[in-house]
C-alpha positions in Angstrom: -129.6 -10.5 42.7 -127.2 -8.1 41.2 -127.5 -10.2 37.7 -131.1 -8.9 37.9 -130.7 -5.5 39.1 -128.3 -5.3 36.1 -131.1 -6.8 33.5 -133.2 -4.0 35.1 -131.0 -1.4 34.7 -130.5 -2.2 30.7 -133.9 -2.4 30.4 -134.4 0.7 32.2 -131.8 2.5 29.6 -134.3 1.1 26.7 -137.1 3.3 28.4 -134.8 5.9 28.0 -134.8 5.1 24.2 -137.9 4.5 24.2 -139.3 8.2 25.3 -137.3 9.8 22.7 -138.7 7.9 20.3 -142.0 8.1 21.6 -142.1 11.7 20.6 -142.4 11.0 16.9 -145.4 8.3 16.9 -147.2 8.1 20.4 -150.2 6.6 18.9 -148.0 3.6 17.0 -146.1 2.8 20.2 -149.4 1.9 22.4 -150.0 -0.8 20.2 -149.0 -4.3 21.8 -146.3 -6.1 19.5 -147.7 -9.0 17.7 -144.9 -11.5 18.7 -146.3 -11.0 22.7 -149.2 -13.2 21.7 -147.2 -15.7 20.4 -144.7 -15.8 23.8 -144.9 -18.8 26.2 -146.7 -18.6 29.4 -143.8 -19.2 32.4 -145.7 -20.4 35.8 -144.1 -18.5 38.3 -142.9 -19.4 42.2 -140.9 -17.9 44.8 -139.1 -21.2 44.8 -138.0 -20.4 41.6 -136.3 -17.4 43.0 -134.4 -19.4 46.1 -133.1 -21.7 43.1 -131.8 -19.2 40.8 -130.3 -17.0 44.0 -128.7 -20.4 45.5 -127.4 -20.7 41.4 -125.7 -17.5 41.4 -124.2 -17.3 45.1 -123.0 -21.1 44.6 -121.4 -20.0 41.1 -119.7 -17.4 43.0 -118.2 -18.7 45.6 -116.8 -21.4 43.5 -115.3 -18.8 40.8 -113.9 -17.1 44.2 -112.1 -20.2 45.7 -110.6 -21.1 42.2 -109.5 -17.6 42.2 -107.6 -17.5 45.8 -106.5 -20.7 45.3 -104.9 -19.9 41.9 -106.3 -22.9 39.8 -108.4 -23.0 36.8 -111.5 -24.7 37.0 -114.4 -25.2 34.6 -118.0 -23.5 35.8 -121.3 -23.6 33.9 -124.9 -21.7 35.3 -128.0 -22.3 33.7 -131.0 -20.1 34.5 -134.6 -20.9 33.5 -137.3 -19.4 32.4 -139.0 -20.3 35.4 -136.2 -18.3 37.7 -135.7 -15.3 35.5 -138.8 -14.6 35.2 -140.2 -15.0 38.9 -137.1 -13.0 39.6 -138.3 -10.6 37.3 -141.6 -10.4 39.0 -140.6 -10.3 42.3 -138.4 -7.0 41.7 -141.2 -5.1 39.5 -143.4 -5.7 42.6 -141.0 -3.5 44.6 -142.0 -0.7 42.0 -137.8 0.3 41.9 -138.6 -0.1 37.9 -141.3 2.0 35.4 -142.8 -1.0 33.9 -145.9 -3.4 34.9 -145.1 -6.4 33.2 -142.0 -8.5 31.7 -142.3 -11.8 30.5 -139.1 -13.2 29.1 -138.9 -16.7 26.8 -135.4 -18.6 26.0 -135.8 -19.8 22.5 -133.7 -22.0 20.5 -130.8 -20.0 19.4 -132.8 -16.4 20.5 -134.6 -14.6 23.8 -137.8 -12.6 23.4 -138.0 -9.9 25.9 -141.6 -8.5 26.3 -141.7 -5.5 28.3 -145.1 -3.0 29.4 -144.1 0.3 30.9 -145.8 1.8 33.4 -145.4 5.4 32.3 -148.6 7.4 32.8 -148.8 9.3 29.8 -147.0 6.7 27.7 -147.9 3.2 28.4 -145.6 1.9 25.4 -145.0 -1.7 25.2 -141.6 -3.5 23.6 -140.1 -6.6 22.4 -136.7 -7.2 22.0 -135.3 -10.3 20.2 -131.6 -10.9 20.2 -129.0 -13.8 21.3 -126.0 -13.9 23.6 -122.5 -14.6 22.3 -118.8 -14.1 24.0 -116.0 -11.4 23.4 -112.8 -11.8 24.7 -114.1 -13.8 27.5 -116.9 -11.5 28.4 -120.9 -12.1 27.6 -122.1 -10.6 25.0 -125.3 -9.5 24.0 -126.7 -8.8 19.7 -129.7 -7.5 18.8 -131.8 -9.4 16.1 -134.8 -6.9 16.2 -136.3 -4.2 18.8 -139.9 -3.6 18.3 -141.3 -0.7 20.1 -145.5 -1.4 19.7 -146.2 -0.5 15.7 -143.4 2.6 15.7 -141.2 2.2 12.5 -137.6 3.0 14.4 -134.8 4.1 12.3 -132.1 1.7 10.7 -129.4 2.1 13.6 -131.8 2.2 16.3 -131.3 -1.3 17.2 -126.9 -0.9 16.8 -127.7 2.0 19.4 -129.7 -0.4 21.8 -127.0 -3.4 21.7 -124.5 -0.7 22.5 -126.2 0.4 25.5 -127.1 -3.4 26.6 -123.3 -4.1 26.7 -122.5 -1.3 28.6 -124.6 -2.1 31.0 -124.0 -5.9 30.9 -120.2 -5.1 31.7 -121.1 -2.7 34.4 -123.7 -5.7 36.1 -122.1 -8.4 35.3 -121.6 -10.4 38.6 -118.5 -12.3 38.1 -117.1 -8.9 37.1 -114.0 -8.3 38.5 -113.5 -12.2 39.6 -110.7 -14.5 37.2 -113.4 -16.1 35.0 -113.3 -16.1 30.9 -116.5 -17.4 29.4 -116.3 -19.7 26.7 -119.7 -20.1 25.5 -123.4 -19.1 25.9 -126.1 -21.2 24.7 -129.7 -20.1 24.3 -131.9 -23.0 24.4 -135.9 -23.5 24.7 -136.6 -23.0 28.3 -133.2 -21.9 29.1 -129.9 -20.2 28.5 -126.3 -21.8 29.7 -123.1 -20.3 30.5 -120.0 -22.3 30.3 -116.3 -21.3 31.1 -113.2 -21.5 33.3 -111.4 -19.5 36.0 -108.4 -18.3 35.1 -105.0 -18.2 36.9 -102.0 -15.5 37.1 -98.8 -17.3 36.0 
């Protein structure tokens, strides 16, 4: 669950940007992105949640045993759309995070992140659009375009953003801290895959 927590948490810092920049056009930013029309509808389930949570902990525990045992051994996870986003749900339905709806679609080669807050005085809603790559062994995450309703955002806005998602990608990460270097992350329709190896200490 921590994976999740962690997506909340970077999205969470994008409110953050989002407020500041609300102050300059609060009438552009309650329009609704156009690209959320155009976003695939994910049916939702709470086995979909047992599945990606049996995913992770399984991932895990295998990264761990490689580790203790010293060996390096090759590990892949891939999430769908299906469990990220019933995942997603499940959490916002706890109310830990200030936004009503999230609706997230693995494209080929790109994610779309749709996102309505639930601030009462500004009910702004976002799309981010970006891709996941690797950097020395870690993920990493690079912002195509961030779309806050119809608010023009400056040019380094979105540099600013993917700054803030790493952070907070290194800070969640769940294999952080474990002997892992990932190799490669590929965004697919439907669903993203992470491949790599444990690593060992010569």
């Amino acid at each position: 669950m921590k994976i999740l927590q962690g997506f909340l948490m970077v999205m969470g810092g994008l409110a953050i940007l989002a407020v500041v920049a609300l102050i300059t056009g609060y009438v552009l930013a309650l329009l609704t992105p156009d690209m959320r029309a155009s976003m695939r509808p994910v049916v939702l389930s709470s086995e979909a949640v047992d599945t990606f949570n049996g995913k992770l902990d399984g991932l895990k525990k295998e990264v761990l045993s490689a580790n203790t045992a010293n060996v390096q051994r090759n590990i892949s996870l891939t999430v769908t759309e299906e469990e990220i986003n019933s995942v997603l749900v499940m959490m916002l339905a706890e109310g830990t995070f200030p936004a009503k709806e999230m609706l997230v679609n693995f494209n080929d080669g790109f994610l779309l992140v749709y996102t309505a807050w639930s601030f009462p005085a500004l009910p702004a809603k976002s799309v981010l659009m970006g891709t996941m790559s690797t950097e020395n062994g870690k993920p990493k995450f690079i912002i195509m375009d961030f779309m806050l309703g119809k608010l023009p955002l400056p040019g380094n806005f979105d540099s600013s953003v993917e700054n803030l998602l790493n952070v907070l990608i290194k800070l969640n990460a769940p294999l952080e801290g474990m002997k892992v270097n990932i190799k490669d992350i590929t965004v697919s329709d439907g669903q993203i895959k992470i491949t790599g190896a444990t690593t060992t200490t010569k």
